[in-house]
C-alpha positions as CSV (number, residue, x, y, z in Angstrom):
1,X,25.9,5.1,23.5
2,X,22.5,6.9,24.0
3,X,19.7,5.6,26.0
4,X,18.4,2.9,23.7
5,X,15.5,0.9,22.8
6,X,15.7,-1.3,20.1
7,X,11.8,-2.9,19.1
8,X,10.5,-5.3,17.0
9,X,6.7,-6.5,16.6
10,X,5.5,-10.7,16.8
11,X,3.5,-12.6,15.8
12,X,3.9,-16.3,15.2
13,X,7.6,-15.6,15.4
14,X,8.7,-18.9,17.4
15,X,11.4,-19.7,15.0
16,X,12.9,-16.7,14.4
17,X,13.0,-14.6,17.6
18,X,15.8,-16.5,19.6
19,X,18.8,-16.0,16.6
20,X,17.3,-12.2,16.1
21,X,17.7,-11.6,20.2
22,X,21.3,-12.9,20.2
23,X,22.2,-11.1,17.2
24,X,20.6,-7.7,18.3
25,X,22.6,-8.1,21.8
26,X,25.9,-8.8,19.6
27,X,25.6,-5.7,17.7
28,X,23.7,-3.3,20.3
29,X,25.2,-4.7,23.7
30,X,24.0,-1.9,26.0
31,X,20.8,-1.5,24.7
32,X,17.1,-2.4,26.3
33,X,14.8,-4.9,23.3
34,X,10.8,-4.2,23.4
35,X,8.8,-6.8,22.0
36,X,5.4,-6.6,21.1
37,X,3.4,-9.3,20.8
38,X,-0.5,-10.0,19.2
39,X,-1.4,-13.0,21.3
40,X,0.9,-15.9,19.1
41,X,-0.1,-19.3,19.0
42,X,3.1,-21.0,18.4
43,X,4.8,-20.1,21.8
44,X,6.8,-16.8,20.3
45,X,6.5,-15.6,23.9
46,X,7.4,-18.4,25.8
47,X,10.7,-19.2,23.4
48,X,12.1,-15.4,24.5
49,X,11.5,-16.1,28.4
50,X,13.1,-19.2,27.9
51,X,16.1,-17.4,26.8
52,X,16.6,-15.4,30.1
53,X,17.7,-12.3,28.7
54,X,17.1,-9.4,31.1
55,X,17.1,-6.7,29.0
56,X,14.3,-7.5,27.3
57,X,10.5,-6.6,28.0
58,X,7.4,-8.2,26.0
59,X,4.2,-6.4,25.8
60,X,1.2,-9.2,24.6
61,X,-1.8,-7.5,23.4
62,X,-5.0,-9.8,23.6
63,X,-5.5,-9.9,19.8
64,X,-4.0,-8.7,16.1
65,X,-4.3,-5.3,16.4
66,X,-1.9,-4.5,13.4
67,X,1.7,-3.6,12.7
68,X,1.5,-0.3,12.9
69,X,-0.6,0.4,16.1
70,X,2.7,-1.7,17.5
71,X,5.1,0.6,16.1
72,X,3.0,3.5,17.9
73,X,3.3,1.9,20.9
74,X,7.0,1.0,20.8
75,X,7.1,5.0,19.9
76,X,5.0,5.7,23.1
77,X,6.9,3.2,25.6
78,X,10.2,4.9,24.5
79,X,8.9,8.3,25.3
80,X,7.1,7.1,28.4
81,X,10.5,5.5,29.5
82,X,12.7,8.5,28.4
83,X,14.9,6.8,25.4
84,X,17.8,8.8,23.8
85,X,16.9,6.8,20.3
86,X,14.6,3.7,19.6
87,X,15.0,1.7,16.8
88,X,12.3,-0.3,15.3
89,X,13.1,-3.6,12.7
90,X,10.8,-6.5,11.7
91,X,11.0,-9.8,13.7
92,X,11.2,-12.4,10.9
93,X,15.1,-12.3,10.3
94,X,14.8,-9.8,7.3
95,X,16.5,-7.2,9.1
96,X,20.3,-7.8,9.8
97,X,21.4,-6.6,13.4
98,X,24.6,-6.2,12.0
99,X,23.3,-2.9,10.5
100,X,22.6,-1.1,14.1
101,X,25.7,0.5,14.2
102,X,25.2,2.3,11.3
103,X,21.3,3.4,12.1
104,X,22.7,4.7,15.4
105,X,25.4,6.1,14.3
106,X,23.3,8.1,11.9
107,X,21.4,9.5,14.8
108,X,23.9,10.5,16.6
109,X,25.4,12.3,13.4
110,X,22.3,14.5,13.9
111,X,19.5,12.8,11.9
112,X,16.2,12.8,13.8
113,X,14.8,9.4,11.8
114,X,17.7,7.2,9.8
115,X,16.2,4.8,7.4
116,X,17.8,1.4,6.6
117,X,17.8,1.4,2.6
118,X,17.6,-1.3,0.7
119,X,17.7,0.8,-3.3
120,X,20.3,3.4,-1.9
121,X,24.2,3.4,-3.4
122,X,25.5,0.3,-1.3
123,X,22.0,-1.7,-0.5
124,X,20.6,-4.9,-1.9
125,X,17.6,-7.2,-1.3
126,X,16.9,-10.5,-1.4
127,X,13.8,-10.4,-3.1
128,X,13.4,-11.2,-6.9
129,X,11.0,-11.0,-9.8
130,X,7.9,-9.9,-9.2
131,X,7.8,-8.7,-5.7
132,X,11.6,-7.0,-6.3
133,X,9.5,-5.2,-9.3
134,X,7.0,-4.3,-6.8
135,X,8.6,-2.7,-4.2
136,X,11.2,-0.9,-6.3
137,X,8.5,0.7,-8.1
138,X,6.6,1.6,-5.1
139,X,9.5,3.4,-3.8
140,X,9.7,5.0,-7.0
141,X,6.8,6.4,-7.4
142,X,6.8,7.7,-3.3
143,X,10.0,9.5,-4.6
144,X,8.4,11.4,-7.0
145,X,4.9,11.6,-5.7
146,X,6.2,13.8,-2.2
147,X,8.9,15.0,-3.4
148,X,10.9,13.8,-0.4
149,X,14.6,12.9,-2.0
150,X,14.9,9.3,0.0
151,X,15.3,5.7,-1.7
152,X,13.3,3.6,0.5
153,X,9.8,4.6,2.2
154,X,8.5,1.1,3.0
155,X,11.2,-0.8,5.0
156,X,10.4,-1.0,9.0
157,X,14.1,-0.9,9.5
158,X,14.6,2.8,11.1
159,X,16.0,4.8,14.4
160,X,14.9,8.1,15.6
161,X,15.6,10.7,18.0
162,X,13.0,10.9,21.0
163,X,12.8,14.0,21.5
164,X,12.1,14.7,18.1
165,X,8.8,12.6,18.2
166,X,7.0,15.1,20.0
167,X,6.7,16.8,16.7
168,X,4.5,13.8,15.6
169,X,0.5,13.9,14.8
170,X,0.1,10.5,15.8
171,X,-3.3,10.5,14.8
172,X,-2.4,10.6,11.2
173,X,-0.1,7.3,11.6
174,X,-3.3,5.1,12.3
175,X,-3.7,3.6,9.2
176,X,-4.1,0.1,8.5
177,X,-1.0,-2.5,7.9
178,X,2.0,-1.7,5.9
179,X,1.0,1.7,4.8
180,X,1.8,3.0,8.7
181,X,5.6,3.4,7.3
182,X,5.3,5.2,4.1
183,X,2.8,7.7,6.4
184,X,5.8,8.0,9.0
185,X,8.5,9.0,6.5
186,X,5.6,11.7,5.1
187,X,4.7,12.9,8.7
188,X,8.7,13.0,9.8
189,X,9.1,15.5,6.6
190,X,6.0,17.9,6.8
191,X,7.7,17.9,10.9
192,X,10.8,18.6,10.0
193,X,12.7,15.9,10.9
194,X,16.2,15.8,9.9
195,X,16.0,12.5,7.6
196,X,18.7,10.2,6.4
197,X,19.7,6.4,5.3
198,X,22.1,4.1,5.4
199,X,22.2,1.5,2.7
200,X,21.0,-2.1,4.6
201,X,20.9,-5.7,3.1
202,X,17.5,-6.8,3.2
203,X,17.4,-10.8,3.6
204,X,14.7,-13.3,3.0
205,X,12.6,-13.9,6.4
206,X,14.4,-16.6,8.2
207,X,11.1,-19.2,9.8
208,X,7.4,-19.3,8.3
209,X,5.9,-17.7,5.9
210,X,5.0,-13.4,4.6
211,X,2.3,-12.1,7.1
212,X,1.7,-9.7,4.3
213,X,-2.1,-10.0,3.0
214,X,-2.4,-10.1,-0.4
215,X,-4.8,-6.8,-1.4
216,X,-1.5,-4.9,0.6
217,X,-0.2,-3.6,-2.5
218,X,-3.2,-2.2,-3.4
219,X,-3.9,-0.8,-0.1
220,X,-0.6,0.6,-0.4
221,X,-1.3,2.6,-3.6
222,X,-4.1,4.3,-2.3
223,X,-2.2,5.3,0.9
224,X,0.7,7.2,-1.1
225,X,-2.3,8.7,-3.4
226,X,-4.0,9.9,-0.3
227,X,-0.8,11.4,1.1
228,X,0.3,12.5,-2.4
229,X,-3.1,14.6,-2.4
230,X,-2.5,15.9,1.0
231,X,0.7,17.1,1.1
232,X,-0.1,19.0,-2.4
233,X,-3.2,20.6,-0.3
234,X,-1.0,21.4,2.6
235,X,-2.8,19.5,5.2
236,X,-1.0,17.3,6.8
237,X,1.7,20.1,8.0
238,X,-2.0,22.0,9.2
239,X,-2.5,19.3,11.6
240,X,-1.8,19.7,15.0
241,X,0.8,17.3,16.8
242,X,-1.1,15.0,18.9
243,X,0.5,12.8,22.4
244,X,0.3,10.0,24.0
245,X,-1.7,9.6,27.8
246,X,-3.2,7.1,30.3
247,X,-5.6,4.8,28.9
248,X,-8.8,4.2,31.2
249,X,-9.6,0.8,29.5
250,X,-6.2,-1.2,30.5
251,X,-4.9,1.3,32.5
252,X,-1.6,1.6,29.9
253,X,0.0,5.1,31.2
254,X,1.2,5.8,28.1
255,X,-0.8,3.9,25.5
256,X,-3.5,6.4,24.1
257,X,-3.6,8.4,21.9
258,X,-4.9,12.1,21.9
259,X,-6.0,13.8,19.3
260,X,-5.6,17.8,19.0
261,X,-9.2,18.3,17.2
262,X,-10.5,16.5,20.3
263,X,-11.8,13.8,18.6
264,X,-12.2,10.1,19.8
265,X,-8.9,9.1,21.3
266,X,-7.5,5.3,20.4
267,X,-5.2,2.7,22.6
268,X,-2.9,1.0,20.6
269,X,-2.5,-1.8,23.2
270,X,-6.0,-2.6,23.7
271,X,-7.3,-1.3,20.8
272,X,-10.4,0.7,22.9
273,X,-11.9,4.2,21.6
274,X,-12.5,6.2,25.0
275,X,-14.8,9.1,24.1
């Protein structure tokens, strides 16, 4: 098995995080668990010390910064640390460990990202009426908006090559909430990433309640018009490919990011602008 890091992001995960850290070391024995965490109330952090498990670090920013500034920063620790493959999932249960095998293996078939799918040949999902109507149809319409032949562009549920993340414009991936993974799948195209799935069952999330706001869909819609408008124009393969460095602010070595046009780098652990 290759070096692997296998993240997930918290918050107000007390209930869910010990059964998701003893399934994940079931399924994915050898590998190292990031977590990070925006500064939970309900003792998410203190319920994974309490379970002792060695191989797994937790990285508390001071405030809700947003999911995907903590998927940037699980990208930037794995490349800091020198990870084969990381793997990033949501921490609510939705995400069956069981299904690690198969993202990995996918990787090490050549892929660069490997997308868990829930509306591919073989994949299902829990969800019903109008959010199953939803986010079928917002897949849908990604499919045929960028022209990138996948099934699923909004699950978190993904592993990627390292090395191939060097390719990345990071920059572009700092948009606000959920839209941070149908941006990824559009930047890990235009990079020419090798891109595949493997058909997942998506569960209903195990303790408390969706985290999701309720203007997300709409927020969503704009995003894939955005990228739709971009990619037609060419400009998001113009871009230059951005990196990752030292942050002054919390002295993070690997937490900001750079921007190629020189413009205002941004932390995605303390959230700081560093001109």
């Amino acid at each position: 098995m290759p070096k692997t890091l296998i993240f997930f992001a918290t918050y107000n995960e007390a209930g869910n995080v010990g059964p998701l850290l003893t399934d994940i070391a079931a399924h994915a024995a050898d590998a190292d668990v990031l977590v990070v965490d925006d500064n939970s109330k309900d003792g998410t952090v203190e319920a994974i010390q309490a379970l002792g498990m060695p191989r797994v670090t937790i990285l508390q920013r001071k405030g809700k910064l947003g999911l995907g500034t903590a998927h940037l920063l699980a990208l930037a620790y794995a490349i800091h640390h020198r990870y084969e493959v990381v793997v990033t999932m949501d921490g609510d249960l939705s995400h069956d460990p069981a299904h690690l095998p198969a993202l990995l293996g996918r990787v090490q078939a050549g892929a660069d990202m490997a997308v868990g799918s829930r509306y591919m040949p073989g994949g299902s999902c829990d969800y019903t009426g109008y959010r199953l109507n939803i986010s079928r149809a917002a897949n849908v319409a990604a499919r045929a908006l960028l022209g990138i032949r996948m099934h699923e562009f909004t699950t978190s549920y993904r592993a990627f090559r390292v090395s191939a993340l060097s390719r990345a414009n990071f920059t572009s991936l700092l948009v606000g909430g959920y839209s941070f993974f149908l941006s990824m799948v559009v930047e890990a195209s235009e990079r020419g990433f090798v891109l595949a799935e493997t058909p997942i069952h998506f569960r209903e999330r195990g303790y408390g309640t969706s985290k999701i706001p309720p203007l997300e869909v709409f927020r969503g819609m704009a995003n894939l018009l955005r990228l739709a408008l971009k990619k037609a124009l060419g400009r998001v393969r113009a871009a230059r490919a951005s990196h990752f460095a030292a942050c002054p602010q919390c002295r993070t070595p690997y937490s900001l990011i750079v921007p190629a046009d020189r413009s205002v780098p941004t932390c995605v652990y303390c959230g700081s602008h560093n001109a």
